[in-house]
N, C-alpha and C positions, 0 to 999 in steps of 0.2 A: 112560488111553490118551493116548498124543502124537497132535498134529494139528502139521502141517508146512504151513507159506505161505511160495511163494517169491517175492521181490520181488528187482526190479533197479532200483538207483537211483544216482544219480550225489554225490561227496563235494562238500559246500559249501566254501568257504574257513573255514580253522582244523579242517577236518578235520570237521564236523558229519554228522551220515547224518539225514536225518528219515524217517518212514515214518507215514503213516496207513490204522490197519487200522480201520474201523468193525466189522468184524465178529468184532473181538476184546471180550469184555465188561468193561466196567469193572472195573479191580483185580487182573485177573487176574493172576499172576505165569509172561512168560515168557520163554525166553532165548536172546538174538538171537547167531548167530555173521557174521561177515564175512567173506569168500571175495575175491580180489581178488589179478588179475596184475598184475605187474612194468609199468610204463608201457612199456617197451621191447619185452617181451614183447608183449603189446597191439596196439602199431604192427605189430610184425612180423605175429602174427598177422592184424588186420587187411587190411592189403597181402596177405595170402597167401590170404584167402579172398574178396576182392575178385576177383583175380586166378585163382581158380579160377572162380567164377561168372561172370565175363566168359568165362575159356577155354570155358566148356563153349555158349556161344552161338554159333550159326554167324556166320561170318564174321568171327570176332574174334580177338588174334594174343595169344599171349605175349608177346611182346617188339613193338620197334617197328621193328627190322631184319625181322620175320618179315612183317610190313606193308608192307614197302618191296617186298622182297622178292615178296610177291605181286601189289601193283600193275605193279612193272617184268611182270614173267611176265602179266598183262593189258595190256599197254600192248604187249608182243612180240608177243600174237595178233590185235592189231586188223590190217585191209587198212586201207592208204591209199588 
């Protein structure tokens, strides 16, 4: 039977992965695959799920015109 551990870790310089599994038993033989986006990919996605988690908070803008945008439109309903 397979048994599956998934880990996330970050590449060293010259390219190194380490990983310690203590609860893997000595000797065993088993065979690691790597998974891993485009840096550019990355970024982007990044920014784009930042940018939804912020959208989905109240009060927070998409953009920074949509911010402007709302303060002018509170700043129009105050009395002097």
């Amino acid at each position: 039977m397979l048994n599956a551990i998934r880990r996330q870790t970050i590449v060293k310089p010259g390219g190194i992965i380490e990983l310690t599994l203590p609860e893997l038993p000595e000797g065993a033989v088993v065979e690691v695959i790597v998974l891993f986006q485009d840096s550019s990919e990355l970024a982007k996605d990044t920014a784009q799920s930042l940018t939804s988690l912020i959208g989905e908070a109240p009060g927070s803008f998409a953009t920074p015109e949509e911010a402007d945008q709302f303060i002018r439109e509170q700043r129009d309903e105050w009395d002097y």
